[in-house]
C-alpha positions in Angstrom: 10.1 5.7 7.6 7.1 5.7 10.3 3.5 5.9 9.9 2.4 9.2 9.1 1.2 10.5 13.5 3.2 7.7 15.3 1.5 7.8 18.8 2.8 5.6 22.0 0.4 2.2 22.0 0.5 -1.1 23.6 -0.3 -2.3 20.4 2.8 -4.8 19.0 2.3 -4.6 15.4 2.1 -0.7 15.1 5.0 -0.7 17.4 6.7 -3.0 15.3 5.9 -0.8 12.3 7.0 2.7 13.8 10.2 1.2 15.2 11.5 -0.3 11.7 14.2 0.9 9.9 13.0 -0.6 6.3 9.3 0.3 6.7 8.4 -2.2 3.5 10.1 -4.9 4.3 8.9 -5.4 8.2 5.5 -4.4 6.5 5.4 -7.4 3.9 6.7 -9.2 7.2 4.6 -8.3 9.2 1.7 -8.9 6.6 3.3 -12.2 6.0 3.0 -13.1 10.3 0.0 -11.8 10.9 -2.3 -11.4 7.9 -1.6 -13.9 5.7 0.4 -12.3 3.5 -2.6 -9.8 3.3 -1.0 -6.2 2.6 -4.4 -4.8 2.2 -5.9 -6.5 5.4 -2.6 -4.7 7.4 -3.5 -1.1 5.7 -7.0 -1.4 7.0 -5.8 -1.9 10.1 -3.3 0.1 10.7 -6.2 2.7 9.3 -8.4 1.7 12.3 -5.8 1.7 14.7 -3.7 5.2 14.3 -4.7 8.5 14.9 -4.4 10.4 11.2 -6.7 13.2 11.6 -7.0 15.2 14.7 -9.7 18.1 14.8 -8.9 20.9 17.0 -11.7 21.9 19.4 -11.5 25.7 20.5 -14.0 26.6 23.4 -13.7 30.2 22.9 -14.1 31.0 19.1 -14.2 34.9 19.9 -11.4 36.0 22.6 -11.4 39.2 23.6 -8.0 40.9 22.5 -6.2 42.1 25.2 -5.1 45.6 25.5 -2.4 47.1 27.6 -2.2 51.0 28.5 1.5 52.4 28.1 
């Protein structure tokens, strides 16, 4: 199981994460390493360091159809 929008990072522990095969147990591990055993710490990170929401920006909100004469 990966984090929800897995995106390519430098970043070793959400690496770590996305490339596990038993997401819970290399999360209490990695809580364990890195956190002191602090599961919540590690979900407040991985919240400030993955992309969850992306909000579309559209430039043009009213195109002009195109229309074709047959």
């Amino acid at each position: 199981m990966n984090i929800h929008n897995p995106i390519q990072t430098d970043d070793f522990i959400i690496n770590q994460l996305n490339n596990s095969v038993d997401y819970k147990a290399t999360k209490k591990t990695v809580a364990f390493k890195y956190f002191q055993n602090n599961e919540e710490l590690l979900d407040l990170y991985i919240r400030k360091n993955t992309v969850t929401n992306l909000k579309l920006v559209v430039s043009n909100p009213d195109p002009e159809q195109l229309e074709f004469s047959f």
